[in-house]
C-alpha atoms as a printed R data frame, in Angstrom:
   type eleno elety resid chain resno       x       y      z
1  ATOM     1    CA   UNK     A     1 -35.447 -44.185 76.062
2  ATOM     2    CA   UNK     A     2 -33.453 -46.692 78.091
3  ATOM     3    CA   UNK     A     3 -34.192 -49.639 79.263
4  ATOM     4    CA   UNK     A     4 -31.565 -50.781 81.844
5  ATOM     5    CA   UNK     A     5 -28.335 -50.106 80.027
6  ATOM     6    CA   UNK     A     6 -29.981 -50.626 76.775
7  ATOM     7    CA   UNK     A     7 -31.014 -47.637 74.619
8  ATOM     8    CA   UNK     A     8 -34.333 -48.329 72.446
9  ATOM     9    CA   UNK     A     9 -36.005 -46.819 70.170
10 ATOM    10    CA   UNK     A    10 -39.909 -46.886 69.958
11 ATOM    11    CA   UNK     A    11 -41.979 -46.575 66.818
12 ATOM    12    CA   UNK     A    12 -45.861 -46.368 66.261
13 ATOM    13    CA   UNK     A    13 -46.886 -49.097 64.696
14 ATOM    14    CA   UNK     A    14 -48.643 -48.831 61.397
15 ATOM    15    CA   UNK     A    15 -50.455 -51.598 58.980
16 ATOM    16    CA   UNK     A    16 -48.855 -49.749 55.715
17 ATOM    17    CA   UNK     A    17 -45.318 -51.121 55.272
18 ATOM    18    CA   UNK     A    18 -44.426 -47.925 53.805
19 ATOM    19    CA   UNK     A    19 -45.549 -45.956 57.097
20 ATOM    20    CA   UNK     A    20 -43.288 -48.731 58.729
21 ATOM    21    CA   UNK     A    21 -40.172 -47.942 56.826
22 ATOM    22    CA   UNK     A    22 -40.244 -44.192 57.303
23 ATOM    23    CA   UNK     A    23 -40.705 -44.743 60.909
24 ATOM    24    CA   UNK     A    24 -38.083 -47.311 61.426
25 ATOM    25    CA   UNK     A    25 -35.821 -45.322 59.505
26 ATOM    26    CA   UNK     A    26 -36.064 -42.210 61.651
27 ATOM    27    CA   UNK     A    27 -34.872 -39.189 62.396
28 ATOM    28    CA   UNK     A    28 -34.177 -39.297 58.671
29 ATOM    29    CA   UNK     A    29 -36.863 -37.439 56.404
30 ATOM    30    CA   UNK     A    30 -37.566 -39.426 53.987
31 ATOM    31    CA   UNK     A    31 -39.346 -38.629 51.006
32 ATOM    32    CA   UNK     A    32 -41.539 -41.773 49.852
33 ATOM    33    CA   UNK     A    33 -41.267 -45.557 50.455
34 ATOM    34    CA   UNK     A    34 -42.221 -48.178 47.495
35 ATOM    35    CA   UNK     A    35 -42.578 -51.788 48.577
36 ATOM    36    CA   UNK     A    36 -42.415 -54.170 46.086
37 ATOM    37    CA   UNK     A    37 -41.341 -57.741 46.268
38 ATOM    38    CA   UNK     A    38 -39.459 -57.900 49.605
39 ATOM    39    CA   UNK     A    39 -37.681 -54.698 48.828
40 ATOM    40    CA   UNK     A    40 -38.410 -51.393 50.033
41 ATOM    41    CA   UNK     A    41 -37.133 -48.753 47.696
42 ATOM    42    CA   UNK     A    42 -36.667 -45.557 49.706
43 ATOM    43    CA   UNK     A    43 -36.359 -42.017 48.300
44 ATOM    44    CA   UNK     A    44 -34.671 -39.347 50.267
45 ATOM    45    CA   UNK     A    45 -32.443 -36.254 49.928
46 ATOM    46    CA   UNK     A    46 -28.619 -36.419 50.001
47 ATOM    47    CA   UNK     A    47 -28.667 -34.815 52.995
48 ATOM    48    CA   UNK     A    48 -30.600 -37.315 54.982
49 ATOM    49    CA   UNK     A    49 -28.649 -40.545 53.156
50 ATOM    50    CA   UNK     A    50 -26.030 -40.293 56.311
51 ATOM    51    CA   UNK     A    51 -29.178 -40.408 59.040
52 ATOM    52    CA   UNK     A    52 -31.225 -43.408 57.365
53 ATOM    53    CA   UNK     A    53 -27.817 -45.512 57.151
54 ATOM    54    CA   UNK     A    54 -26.398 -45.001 60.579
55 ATOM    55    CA   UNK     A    55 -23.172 -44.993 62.246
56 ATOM    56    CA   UNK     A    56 -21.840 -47.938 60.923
57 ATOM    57    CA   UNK     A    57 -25.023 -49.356 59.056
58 ATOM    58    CA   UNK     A    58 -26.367 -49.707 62.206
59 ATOM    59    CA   UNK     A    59 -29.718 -47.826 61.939
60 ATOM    60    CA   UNK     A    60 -30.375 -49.128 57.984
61 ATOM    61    CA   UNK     A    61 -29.910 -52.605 59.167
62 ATOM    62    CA   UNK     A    62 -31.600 -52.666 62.148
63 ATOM    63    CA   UNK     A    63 -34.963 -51.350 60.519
64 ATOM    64    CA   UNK     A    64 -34.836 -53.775 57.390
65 ATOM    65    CA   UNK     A    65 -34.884 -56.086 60.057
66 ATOM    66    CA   UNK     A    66 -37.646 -54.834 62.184
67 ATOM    67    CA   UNK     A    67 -40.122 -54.562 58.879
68 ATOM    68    CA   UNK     A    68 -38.617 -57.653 57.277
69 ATOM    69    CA   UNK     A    69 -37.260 -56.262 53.888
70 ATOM    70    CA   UNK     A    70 -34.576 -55.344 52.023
71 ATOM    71    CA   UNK     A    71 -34.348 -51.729 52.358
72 ATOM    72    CA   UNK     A    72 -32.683 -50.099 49.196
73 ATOM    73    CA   UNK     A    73 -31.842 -46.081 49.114
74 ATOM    74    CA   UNK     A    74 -32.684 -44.332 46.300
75 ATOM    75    CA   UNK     A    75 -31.615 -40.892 45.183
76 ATOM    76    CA   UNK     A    76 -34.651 -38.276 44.732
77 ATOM    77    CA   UNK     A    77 -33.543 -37.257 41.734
78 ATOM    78    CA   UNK     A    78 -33.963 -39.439 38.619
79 ATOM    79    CA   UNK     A    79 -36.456 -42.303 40.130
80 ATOM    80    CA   UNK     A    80 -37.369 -44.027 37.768
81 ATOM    81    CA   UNK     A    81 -37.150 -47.249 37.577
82 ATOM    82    CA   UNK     A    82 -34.133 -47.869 36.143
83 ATOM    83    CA   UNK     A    83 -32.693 -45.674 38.144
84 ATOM    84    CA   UNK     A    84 -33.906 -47.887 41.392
85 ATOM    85    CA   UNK     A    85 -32.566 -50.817 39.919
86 ATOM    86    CA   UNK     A    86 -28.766 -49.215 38.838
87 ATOM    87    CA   UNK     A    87 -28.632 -47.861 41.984
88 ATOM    88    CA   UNK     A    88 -29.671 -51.143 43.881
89 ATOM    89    CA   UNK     A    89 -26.636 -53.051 41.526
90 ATOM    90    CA   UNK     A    90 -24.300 -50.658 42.904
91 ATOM    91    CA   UNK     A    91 -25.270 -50.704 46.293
92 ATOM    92    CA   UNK     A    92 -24.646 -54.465 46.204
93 ATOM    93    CA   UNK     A    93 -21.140 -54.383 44.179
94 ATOM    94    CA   UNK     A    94 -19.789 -51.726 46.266
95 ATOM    95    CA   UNK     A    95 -20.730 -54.440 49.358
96 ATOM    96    CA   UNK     A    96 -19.210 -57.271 47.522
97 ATOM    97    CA   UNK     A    97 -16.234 -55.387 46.665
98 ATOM    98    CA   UNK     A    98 -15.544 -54.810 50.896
99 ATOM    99    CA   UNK     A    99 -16.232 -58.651 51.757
């Protein structure tokens, strides 16, 4: 949908923050949401990493934004917690590391 030149996406809204994520983060499939804290561990396939980050970020960033956490991709395989939290410490060197 467009409105003017602008292109927007609408979502349904949903009480559950989890429900939130995996709408905001659309048209990947994602597999579960956790929300603890203000982070929102999502697991998805490999195959669907590329659609939940965006061209550029964009799409990640704009719906951390739009539910107001930290949004942190986990692999489906694995999961446990440790897992989540290596995974996070990477996610955050590797975006050190550009800066």
């Amino acid at each position: 949908k467009e409105l003017g030149t602008e292109k927007v996406d609408v979502i349904p809204w949903s009480e559950s923050l989890e429900t939130l994520v995996k709408h905001a983060l659309k048209p990947a499939q994602v597999s579960s949401v956790e929300v603890r804290d203000s982070v929102a561990y999502v697991w998805l396939d490999d195959d669907q990493r590329s659609l939940a980050i965006g061209k550029m970020g964009q799409n990640i960033a704009l719906a951390s934004r739009l539910v107001e956490l930290d949004i942190q991709l986990v692999q489906r395989e694995g999961g446990s917690i440790q897992a989540e939290e290596t995974f996070a410490d990477d996610m955050h060197s590797d975006a050190n590391e550009e800066q």
